[in-house]
PDB file of N, CA, C and O in Angstrom:
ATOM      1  N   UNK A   1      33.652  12.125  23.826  1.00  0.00           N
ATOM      2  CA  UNK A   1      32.397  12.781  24.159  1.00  0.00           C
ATOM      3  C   UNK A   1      31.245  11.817  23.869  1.00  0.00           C
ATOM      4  O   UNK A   1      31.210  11.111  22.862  1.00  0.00           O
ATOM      5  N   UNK A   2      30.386  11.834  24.736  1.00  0.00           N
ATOM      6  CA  UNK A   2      29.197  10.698  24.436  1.00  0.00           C
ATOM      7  C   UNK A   2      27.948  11.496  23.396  1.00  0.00           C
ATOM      8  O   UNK A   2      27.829  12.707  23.205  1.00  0.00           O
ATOM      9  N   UNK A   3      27.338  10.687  22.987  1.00  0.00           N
ATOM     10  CA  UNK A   3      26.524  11.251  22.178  1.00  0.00           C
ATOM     11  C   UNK A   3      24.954  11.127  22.980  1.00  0.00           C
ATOM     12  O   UNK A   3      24.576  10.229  23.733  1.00  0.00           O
ATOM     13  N   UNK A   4      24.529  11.830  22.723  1.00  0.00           N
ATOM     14  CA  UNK A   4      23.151  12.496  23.421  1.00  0.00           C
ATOM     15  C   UNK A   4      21.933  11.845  22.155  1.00  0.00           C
ATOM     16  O   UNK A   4      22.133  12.202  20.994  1.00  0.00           O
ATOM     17  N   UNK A   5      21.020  11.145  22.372  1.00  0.00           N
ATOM     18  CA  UNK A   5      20.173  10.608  21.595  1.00  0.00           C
ATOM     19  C   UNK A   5      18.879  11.316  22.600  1.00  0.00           C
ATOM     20  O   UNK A   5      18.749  11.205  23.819  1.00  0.00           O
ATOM     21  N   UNK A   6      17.889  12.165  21.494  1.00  0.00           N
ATOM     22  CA  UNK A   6      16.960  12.610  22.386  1.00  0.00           C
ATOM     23  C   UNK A   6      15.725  11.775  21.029  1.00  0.00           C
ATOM     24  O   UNK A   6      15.676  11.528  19.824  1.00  0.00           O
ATOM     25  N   UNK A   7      14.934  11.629  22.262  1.00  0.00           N
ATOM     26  CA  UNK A   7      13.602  11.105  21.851  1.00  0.00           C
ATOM     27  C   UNK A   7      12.683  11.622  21.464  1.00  0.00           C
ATOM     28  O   UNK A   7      12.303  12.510  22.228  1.00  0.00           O
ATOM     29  N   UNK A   8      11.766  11.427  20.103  1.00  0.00           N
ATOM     30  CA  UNK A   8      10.737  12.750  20.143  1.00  0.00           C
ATOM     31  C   UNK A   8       9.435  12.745  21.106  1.00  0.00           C
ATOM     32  O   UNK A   8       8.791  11.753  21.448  1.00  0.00           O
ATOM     33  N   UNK A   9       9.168  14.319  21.517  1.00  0.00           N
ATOM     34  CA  UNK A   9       8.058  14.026  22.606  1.00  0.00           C
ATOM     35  C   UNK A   9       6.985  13.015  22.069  1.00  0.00           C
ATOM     36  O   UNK A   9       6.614  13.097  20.898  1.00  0.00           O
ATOM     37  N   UNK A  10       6.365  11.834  23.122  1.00  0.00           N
ATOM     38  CA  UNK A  10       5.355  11.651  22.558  1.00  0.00           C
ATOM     39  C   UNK A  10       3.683  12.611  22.763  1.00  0.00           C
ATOM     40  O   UNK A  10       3.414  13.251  23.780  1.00  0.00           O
ATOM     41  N   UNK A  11       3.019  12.520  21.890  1.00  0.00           N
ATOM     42  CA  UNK A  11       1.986  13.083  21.920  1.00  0.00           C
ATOM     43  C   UNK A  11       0.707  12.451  22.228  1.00  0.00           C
ATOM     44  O   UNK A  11       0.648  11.498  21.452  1.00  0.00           O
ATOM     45  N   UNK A  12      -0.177  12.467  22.827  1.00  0.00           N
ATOM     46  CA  UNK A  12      -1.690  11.838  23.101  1.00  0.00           C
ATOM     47  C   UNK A  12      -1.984  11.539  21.359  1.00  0.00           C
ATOM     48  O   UNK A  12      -3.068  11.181  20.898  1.00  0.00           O
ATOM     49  N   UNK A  13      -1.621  11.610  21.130  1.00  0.00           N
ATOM     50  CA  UNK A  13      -2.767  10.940  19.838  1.00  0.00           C
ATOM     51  C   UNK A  13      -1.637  10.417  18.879  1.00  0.00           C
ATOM     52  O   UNK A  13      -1.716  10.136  17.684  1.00  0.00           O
ATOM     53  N   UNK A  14      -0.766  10.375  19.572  1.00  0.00           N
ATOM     54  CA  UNK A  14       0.575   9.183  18.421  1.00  0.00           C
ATOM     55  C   UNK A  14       0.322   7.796  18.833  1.00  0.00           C
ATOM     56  O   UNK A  14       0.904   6.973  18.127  1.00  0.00           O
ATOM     57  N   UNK A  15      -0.561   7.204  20.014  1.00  0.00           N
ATOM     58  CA  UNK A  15      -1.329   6.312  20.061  1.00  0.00           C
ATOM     59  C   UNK A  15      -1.724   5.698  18.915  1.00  0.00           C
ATOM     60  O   UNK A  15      -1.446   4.787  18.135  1.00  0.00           O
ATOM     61  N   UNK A  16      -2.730   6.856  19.210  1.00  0.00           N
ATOM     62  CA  UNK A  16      -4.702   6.470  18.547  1.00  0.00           C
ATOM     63  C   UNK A  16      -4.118   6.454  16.990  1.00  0.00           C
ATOM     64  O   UNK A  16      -4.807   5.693  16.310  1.00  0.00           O
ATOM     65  N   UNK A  17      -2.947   7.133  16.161  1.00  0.00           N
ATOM     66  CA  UNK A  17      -2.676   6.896  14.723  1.00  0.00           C
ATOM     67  C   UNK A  17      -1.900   5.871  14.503  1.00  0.00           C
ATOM     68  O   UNK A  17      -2.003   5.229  13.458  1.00  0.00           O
ATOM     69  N   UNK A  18      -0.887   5.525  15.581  1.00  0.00           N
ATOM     70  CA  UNK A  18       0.010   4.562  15.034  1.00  0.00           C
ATOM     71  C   UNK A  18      -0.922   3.084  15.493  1.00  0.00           C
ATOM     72  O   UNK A  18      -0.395   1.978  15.373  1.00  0.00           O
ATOM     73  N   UNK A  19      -2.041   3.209  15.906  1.00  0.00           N
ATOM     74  CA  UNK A  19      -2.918   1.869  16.107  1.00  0.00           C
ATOM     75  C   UNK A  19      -4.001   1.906  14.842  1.00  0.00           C
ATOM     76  O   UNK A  19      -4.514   1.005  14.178  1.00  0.00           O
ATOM     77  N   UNK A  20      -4.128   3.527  14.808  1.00  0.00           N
ATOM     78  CA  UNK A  20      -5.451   3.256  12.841  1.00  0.00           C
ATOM     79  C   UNK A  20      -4.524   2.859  11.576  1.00  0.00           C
ATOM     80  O   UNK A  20      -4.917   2.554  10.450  1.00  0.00           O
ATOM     81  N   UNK A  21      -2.931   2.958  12.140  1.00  0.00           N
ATOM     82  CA  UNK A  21      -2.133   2.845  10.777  1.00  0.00           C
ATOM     83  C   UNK A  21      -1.659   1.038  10.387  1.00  0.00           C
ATOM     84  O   UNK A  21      -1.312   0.418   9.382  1.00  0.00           O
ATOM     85  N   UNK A  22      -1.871   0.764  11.672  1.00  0.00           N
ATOM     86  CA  UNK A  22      -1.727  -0.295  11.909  1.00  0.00           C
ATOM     87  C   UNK A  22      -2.796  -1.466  11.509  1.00  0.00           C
ATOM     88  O   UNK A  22      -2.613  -2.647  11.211  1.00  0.00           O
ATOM     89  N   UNK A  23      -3.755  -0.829  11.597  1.00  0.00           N
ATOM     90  CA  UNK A  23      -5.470  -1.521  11.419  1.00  0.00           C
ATOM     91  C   UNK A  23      -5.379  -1.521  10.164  1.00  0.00           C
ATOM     92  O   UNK A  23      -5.987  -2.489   9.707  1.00  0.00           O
ATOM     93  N   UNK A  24      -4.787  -0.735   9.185  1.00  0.00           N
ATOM     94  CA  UNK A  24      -5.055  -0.413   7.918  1.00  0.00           C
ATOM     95  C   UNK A  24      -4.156  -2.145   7.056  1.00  0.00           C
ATOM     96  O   UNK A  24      -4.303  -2.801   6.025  1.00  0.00           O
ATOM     97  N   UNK A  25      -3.680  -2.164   7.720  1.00  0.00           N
ATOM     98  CA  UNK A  25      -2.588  -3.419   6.966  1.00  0.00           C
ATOM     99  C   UNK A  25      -3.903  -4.228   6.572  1.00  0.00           C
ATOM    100  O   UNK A  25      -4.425  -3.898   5.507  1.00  0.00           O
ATOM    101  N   UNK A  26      -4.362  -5.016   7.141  1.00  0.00           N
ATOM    102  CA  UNK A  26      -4.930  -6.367   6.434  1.00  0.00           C
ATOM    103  C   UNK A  26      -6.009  -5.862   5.408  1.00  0.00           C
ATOM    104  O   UNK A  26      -6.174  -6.552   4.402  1.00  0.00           O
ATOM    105  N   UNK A  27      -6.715  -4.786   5.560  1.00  0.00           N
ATOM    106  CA  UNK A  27      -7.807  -4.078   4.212  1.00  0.00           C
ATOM    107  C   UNK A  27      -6.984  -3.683   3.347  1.00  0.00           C
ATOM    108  O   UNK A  27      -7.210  -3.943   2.165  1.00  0.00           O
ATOM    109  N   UNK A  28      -5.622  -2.830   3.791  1.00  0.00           N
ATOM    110  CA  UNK A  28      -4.726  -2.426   2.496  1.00  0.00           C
ATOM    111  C   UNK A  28      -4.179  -3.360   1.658  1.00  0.00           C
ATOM    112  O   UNK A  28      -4.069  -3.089   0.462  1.00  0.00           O
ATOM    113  N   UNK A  29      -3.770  -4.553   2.147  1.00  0.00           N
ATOM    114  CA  UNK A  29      -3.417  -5.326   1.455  1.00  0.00           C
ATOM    115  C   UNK A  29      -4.385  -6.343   0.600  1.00  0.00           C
ATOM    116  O   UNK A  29      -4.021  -7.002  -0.374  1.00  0.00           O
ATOM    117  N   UNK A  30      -5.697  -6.324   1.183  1.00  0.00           N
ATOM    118  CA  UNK A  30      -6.614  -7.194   0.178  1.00  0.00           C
ATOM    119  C   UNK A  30      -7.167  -6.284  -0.876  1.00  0.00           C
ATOM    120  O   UNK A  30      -7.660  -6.782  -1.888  1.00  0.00           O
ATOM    121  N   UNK A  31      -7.116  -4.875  -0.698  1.00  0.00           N
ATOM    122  CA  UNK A  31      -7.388  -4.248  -1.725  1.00  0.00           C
ATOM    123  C   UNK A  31      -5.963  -4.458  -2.952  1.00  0.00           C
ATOM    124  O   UNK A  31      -6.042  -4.307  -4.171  1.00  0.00           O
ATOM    125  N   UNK A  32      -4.963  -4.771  -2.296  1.00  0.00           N
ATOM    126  CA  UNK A  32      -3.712  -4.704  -3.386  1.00  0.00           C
ATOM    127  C   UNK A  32      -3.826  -6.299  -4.247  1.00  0.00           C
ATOM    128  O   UNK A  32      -3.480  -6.549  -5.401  1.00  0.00           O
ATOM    129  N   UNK A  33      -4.479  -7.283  -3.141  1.00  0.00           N
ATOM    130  CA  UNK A  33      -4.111  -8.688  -3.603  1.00  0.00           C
ATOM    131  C   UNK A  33      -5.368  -8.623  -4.863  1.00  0.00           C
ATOM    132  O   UNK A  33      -5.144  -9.241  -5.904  1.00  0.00           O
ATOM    133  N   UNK A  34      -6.887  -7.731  -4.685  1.00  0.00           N
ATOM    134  CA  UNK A  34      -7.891  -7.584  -5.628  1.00  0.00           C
ATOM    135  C   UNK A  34      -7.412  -6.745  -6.641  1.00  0.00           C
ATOM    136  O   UNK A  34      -7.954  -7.142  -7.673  1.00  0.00           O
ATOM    137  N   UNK A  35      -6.806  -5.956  -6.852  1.00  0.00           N
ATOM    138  CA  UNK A  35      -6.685  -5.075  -7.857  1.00  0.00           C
ATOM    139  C   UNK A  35      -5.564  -6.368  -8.607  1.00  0.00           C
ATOM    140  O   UNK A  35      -5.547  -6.419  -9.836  1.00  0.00           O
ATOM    141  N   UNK A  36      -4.762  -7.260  -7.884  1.00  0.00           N
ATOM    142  CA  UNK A  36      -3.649  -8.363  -8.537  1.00  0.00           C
ATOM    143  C   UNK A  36      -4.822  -8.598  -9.486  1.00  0.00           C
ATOM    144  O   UNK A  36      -4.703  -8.239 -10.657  1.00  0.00           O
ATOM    145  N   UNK A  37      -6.165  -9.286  -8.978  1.00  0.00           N
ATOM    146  CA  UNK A  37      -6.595 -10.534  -9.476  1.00  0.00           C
ATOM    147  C   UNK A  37      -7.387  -9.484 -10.465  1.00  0.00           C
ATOM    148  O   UNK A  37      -7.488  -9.950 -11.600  1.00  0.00           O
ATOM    149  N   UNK A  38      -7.835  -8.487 -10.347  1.00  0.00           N
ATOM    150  CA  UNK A  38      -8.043  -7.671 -11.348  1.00  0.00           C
ATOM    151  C   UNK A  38      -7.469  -7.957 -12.914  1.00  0.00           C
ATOM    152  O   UNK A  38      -7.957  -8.335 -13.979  1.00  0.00           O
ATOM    153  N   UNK A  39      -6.312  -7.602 -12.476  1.00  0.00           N
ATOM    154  CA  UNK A  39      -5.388  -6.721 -13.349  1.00  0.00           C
ATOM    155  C   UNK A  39      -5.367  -8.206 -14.574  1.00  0.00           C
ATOM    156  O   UNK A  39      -5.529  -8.147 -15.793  1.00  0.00           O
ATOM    157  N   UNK A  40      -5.087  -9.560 -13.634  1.00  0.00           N
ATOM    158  CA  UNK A  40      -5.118 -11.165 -14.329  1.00  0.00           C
ATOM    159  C   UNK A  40      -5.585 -11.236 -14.853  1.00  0.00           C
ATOM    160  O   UNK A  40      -5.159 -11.721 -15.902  1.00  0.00           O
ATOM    161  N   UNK A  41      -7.474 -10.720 -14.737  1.00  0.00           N
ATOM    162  CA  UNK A  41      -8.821 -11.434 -15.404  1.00  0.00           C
ATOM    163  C   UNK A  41      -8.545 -10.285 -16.699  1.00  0.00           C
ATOM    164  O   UNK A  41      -8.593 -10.576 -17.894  1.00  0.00           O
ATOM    165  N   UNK A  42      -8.300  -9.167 -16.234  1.00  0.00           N
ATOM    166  CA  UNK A  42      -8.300  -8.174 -17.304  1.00  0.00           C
ATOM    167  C   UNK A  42      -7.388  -8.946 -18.521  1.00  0.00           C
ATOM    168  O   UNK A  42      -7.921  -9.382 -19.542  1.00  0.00           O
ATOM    169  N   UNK A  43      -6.013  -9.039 -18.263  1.00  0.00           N
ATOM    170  CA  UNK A  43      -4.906  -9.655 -18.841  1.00  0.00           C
ATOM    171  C   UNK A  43      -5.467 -10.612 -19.914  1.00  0.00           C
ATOM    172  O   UNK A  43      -5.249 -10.466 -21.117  1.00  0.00           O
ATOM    173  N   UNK A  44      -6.376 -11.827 -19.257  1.00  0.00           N
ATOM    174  CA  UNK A  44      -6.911 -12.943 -19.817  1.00  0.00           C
ATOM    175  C   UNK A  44      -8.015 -12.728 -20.959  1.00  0.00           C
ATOM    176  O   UNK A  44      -8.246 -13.437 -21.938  1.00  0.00           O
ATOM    177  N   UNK A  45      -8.841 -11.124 -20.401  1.00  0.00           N
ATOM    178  CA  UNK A  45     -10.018 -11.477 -21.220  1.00  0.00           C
ATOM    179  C   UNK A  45      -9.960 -10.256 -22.091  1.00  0.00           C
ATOM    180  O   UNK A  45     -10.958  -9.715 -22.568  1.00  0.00           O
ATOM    181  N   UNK A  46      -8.699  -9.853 -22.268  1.00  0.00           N
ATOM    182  CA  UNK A  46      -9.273  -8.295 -22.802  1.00  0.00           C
ATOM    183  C   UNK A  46      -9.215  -8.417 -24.350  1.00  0.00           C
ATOM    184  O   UNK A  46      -8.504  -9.317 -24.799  1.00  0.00           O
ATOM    185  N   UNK A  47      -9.740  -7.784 -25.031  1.00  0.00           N
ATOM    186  CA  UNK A  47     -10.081  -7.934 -26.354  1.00  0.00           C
ATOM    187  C   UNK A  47      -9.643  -6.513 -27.365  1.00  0.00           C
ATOM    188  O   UNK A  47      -9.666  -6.453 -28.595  1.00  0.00           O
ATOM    189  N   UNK A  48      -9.374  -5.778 -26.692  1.00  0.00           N
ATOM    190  CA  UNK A  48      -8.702  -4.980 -27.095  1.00  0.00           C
ATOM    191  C   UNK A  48      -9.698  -3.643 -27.485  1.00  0.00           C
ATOM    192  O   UNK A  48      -9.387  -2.553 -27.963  1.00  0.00           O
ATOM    193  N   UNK A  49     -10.880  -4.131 -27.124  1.00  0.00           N
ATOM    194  CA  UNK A  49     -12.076  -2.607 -27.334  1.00  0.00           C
ATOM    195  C   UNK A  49     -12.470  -1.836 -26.162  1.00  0.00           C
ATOM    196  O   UNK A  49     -13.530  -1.211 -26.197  1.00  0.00           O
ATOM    197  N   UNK A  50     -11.770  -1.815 -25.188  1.00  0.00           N
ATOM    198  CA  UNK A  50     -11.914  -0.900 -24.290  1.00  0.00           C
ATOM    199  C   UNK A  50     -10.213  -0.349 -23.476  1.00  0.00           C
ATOM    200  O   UNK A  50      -9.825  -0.784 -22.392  1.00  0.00           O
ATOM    201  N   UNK A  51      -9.727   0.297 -24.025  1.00  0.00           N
ATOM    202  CA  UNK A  51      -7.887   0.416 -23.809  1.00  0.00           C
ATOM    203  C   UNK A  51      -8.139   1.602 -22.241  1.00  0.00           C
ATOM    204  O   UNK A  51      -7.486   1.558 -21.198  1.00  0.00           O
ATOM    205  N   UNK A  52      -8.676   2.053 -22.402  1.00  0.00           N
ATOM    206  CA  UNK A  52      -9.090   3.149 -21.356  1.00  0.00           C
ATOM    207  C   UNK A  52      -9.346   2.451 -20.013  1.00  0.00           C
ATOM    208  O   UNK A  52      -8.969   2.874 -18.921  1.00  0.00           O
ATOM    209  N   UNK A  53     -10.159   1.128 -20.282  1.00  0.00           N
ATOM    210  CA  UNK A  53     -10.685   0.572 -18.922  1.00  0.00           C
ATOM    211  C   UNK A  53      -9.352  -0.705 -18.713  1.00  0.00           C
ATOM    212  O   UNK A  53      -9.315  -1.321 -17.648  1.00  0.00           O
ATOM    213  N   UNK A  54      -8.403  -0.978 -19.728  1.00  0.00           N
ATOM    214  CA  UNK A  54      -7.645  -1.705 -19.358  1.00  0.00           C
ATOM    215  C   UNK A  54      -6.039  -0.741 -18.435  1.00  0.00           C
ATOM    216  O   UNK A  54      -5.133  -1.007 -17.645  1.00  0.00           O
ATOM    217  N   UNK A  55      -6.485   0.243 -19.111  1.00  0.00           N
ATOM    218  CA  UNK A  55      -5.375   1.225 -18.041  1.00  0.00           C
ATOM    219  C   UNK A  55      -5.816   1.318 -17.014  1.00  0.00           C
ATOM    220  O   UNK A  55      -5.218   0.799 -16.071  1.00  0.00           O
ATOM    221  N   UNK A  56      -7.059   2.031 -16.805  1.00  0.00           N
ATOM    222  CA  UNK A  56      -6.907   2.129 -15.118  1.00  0.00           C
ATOM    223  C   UNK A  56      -7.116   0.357 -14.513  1.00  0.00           C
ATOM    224  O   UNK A  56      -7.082   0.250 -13.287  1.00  0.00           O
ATOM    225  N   UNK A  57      -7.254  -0.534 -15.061  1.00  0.00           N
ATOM    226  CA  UNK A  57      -7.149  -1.496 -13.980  1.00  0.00           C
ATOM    227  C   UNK A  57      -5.390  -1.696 -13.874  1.00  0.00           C
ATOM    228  O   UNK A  57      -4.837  -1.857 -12.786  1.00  0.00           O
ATOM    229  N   UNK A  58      -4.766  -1.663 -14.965  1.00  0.00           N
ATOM    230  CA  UNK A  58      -3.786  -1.519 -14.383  1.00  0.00           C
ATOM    231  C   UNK A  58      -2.629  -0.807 -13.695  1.00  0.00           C
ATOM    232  O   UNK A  58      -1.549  -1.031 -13.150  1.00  0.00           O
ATOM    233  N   UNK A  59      -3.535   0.262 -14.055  1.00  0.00           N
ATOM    234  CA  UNK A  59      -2.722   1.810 -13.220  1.00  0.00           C
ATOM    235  C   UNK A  59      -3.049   1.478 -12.070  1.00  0.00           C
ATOM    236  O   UNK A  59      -2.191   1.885 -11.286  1.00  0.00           O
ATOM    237  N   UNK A  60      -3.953   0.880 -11.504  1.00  0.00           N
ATOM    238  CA  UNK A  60      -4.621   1.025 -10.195  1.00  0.00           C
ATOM    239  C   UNK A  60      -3.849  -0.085  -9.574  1.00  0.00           C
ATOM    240  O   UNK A  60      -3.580   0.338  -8.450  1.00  0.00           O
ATOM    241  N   UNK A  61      -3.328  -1.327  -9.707  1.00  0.00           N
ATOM    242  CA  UNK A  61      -2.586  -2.480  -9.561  1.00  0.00           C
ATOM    243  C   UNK A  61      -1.565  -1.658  -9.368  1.00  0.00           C
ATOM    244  O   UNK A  61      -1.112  -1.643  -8.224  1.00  0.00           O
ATOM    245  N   UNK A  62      -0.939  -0.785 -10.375  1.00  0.00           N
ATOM    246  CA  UNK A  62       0.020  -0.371 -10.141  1.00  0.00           C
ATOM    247  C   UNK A  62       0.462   0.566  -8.669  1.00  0.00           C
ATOM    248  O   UNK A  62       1.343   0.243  -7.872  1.00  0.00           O
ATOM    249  N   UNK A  63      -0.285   1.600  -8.603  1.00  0.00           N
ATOM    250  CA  UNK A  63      -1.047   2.172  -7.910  1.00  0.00           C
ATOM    251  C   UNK A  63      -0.927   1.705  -6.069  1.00  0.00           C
ATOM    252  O   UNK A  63      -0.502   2.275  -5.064  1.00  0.00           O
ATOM    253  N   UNK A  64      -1.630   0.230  -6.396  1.00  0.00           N
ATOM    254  CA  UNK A  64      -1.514  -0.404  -4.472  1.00  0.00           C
ATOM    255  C   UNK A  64      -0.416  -1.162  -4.502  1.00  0.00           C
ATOM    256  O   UNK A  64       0.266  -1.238  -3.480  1.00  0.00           O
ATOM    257  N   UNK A  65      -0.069  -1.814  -5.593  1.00  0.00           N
ATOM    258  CA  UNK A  65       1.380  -2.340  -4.793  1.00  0.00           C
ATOM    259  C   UNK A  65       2.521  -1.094  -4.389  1.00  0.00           C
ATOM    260  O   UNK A  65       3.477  -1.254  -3.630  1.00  0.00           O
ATOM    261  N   UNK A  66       2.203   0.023  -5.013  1.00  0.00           N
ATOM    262  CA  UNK A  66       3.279   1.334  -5.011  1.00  0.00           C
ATOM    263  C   UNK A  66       2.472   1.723  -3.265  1.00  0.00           C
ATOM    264  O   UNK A  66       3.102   2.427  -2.476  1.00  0.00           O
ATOM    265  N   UNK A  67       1.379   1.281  -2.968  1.00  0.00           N
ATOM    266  CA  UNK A  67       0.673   2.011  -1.589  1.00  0.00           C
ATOM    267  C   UNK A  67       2.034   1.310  -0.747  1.00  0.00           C
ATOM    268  O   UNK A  67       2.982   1.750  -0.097  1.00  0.00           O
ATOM    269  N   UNK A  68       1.441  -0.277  -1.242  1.00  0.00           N
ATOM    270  CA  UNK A  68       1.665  -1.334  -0.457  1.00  0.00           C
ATOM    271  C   UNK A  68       3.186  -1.107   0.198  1.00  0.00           C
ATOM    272  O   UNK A  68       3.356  -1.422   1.376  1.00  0.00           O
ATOM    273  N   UNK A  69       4.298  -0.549  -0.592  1.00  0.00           N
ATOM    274  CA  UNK A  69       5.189  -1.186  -0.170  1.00  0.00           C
ATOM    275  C   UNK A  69       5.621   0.069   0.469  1.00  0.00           C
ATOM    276  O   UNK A  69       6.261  -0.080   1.510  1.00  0.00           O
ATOM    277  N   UNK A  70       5.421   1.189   0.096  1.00  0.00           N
ATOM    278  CA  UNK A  70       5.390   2.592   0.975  1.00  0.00           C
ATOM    279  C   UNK A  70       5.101   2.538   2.120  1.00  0.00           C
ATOM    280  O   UNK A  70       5.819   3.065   2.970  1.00  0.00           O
ATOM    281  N   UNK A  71       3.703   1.727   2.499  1.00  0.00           N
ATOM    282  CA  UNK A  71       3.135   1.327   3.658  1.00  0.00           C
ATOM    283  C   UNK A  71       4.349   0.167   5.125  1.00  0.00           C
ATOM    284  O   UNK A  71       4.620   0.186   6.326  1.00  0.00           O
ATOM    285  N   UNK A  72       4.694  -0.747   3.704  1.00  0.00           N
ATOM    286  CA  UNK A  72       5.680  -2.206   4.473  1.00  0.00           C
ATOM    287  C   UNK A  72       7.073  -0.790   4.642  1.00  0.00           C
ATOM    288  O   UNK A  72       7.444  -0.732   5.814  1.00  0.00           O
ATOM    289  N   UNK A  73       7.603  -0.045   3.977  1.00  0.00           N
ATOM    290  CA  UNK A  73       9.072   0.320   4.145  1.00  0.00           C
ATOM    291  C   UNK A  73       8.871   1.247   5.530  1.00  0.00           C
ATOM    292  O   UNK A  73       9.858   1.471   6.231  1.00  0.00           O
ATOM    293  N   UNK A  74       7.303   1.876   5.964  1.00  0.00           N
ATOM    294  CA  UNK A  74       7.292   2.419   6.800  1.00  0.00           C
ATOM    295  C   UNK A  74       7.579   1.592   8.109  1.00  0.00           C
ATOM    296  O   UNK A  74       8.152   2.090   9.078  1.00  0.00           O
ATOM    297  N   UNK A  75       7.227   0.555   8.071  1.00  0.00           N
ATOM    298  CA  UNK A  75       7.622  -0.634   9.281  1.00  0.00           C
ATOM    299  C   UNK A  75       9.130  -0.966   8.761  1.00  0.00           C
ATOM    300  O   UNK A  75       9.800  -1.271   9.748  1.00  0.00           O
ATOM    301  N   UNK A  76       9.556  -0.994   8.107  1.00  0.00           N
ATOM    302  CA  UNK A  76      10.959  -1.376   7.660  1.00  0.00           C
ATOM    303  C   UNK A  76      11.215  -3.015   7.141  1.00  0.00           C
ATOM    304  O   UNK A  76      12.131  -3.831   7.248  1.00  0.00           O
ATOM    305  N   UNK A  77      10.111  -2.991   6.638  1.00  0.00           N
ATOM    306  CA  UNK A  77       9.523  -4.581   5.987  1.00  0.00           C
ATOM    307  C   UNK A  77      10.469  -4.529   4.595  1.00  0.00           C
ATOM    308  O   UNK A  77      10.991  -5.528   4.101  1.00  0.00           O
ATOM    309  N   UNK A  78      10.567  -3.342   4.133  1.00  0.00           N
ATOM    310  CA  UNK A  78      10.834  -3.067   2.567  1.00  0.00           C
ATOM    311  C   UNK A  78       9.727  -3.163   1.935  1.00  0.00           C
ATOM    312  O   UNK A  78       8.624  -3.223   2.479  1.00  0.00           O
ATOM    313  N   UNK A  79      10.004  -3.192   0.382  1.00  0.00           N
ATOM    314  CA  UNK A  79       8.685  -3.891  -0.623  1.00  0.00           C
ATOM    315  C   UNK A  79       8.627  -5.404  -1.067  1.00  0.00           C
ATOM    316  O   UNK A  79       9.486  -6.263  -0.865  1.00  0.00           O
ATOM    317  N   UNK A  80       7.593  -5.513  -1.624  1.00  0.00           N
ATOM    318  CA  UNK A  80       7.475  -6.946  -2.426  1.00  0.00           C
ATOM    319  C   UNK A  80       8.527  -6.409  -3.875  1.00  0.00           C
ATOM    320  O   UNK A  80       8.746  -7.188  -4.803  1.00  0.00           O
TER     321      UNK A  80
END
């Protein structure tokens, strides 16, 4: 018996998203490569009197590379 592969309908506006999702790559990723260089300077200069502002820089690092690679596995890139 052959197997039947059906396609999903396309829709007018699976376009217009899979081209804004697409646009999003090169800003998504310089926001991930800034929160890197963030997270470095933080690393380098922190002194240990502000623990609150050293979490979220690195929650937030944490944060876009977790966007980032959600984003790449949707193309089937995988992650970094």
């Amino acid at each position: 018996m052959e197997k039947i592969t059906t396609l999903p309908v396309k829709r007018p506006w699976d376009k217009k998203y899979a081209e804004a999702y697409r646009e999003m790559e090169g800003p998504l990723r310089d926001c991930v490569q800034m929160a890197r260089i963030a997270a470095d300077l933080m690393n380098d200069t922190d002194n240990g009197t502000n623990p609150k502002l050293v979490f979220a820089v690195f929650h937030l690092r944490d944060m876009m590379e977790s966007l980032e690679q959600r984003y790449r596995a949707d193309f089937g890139e995988g992650g970094t």
